[in-house]
C-alpha positions in Angstrom: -41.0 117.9 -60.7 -43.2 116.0 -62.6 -45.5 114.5 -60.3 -45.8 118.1 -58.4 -47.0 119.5 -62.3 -49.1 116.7 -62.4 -50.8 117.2 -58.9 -51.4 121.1 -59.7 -53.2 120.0 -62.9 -55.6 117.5 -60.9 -58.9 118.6 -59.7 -61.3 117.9 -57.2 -64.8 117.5 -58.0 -66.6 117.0 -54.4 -69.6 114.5 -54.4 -69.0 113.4 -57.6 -70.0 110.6 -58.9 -72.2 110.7 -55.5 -72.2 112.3 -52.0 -69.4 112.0 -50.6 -67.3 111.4 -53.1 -64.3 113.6 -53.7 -63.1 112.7 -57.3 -59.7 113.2 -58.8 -60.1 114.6 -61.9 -57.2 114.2 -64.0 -58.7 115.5 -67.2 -56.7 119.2 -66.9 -53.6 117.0 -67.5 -54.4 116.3 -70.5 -54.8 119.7 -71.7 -50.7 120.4 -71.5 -49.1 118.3 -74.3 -45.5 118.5 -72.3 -47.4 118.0 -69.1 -48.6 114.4 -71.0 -45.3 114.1 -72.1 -43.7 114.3 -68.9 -46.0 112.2 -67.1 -46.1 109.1 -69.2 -42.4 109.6 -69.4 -41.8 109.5 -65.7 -44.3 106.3 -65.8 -41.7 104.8 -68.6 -39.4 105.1 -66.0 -40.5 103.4 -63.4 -41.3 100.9 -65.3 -38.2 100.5 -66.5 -36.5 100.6 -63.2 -38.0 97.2 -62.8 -37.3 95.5 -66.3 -38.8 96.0 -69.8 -42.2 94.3 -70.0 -43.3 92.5 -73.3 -46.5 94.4 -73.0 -48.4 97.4 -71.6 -52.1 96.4 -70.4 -54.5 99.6 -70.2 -57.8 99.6 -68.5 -61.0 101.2 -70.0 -60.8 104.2 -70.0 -58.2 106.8 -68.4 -55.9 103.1 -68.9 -56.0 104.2 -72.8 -55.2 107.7 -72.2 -51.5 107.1 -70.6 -51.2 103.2 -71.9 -50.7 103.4 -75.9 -48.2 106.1 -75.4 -45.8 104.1 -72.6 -46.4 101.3 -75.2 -45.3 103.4 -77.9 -41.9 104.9 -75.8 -40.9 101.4 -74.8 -41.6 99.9 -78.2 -44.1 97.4 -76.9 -47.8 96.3 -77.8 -50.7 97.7 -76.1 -53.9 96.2 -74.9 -57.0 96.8 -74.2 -59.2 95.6 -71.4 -63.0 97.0 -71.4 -65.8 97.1 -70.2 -68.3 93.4 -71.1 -69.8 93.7 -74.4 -67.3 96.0 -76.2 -64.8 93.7 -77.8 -65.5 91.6 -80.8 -64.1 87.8 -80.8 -63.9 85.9 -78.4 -62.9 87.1 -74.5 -62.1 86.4 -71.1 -64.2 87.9 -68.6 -64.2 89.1 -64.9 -66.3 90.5 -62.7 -65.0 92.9 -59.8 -66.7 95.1 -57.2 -65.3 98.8 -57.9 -65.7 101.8 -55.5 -68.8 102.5 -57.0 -70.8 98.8 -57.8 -69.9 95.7 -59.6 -68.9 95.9 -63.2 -67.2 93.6 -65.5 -64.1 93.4 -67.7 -63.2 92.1 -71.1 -59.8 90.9 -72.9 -59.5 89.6 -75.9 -58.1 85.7 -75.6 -55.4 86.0 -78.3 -54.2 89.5 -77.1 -51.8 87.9 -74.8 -49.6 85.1 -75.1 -48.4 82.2 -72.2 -45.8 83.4 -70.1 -45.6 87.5 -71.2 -44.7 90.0 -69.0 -47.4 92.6 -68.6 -47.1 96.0 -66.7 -51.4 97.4 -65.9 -51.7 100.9 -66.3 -54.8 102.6 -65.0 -54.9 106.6 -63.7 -55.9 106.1 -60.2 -55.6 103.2 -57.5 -58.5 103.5 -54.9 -59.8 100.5 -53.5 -57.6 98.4 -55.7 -60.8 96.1 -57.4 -60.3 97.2 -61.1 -56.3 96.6 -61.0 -57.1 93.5 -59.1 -59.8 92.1 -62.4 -56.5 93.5 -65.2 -54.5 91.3 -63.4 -57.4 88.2 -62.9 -57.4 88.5 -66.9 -53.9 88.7 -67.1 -53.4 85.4 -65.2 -56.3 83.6 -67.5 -54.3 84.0 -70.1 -50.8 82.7 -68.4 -49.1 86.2 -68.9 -46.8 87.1 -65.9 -48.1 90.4 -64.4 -45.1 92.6 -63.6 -46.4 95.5 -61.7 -49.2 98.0 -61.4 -48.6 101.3 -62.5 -51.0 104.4 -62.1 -50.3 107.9 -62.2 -51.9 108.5 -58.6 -52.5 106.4 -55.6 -55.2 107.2 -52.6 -53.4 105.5 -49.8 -56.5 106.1 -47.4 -58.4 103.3 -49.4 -55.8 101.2 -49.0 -56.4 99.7 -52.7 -52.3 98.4 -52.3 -52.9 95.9 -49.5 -55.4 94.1 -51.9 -52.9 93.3 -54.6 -50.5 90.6 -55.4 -47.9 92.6 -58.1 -46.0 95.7 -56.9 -47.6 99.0 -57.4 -45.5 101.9 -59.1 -47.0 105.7 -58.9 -46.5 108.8 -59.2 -48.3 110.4 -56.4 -49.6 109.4 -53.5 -52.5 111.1 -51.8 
């Protein structure tokens, strides 16, 4: 039920962010409080089918939409990766080719510790390159990743294949 509520709220937005392009455009979710609700709470649940992580990772930016509040229903710390240049102290950093270009993450280095189980969370999986960098920092800083978990999954781009963690989503397109 949720997922179909949660693919009725998704847009497209042809050509965006260039020709060719047809974005999903989650935004209209967020305009439903229960539709929120549901959504992260179906994500709780996957996660959970596979064991209770220590902490929920979540990705500039659409990760920090969905991440704090599966954090904050399992009772676990959130953190943030972002974009290079946005984090004070000192960071581990990656750089990844996206759908778009080549960008580059930060993570803080004391935000995780040795041996921590981690679930990603991000909105989308495309290509796979940005959960790929999460889980590049994640490794850096010894914590084990436990899965990848988005709230939709374009299985044309085949973003899956690339990844060494399970992948747990909502919807697949």
């Amino acid at each position: 039920v949720v997922s179909t509520q949660s693919t009725g709220a998704v847009s497209d937005a042809p050509d965006f962010p260039r020709p060719g392009i047809l974005f999903k455009d989650i935004m209209p979710i967020f305009q439903d409080p229960k539709l929120v609700a549901d959504t992260c709470a179906a994500l709780v649940k996957e996660v959970l089918s596979i064991g209770k992580p220590d902490v929920i990772i979540g990705i500039e930016a659409r990760g920090f939409l969905i991440g704090p509040i599966m954090a904050q229903q399992m009772d676990v710390p959130f953190v943030a990766i972002r974009k290079k240049g946005k984090l004070p102290r000192e960071c581990y950093t990656v750089k990844y080719e996206k759908e778009y270009g080549v960008d580059e993450f930060d993570m803080q280095t004391d935000a995780l510790s040795a041996g921590q189980k981690v679930v990603v969370v991000d909105d989308l999986l495309a290509t796979g390159g940005t959960l790929e960098a999460a889980a590049k920092l994640c490794d850096m800083a010894k914590a084990d990743v436990m899965a990848h978990c988005v709230m939709f999954e374009l299985d044309f781009l085949k973003g899956r294949e690339r990844l060494e963690h399970p992948v747990l989503s909502l919807v697949r397109y």
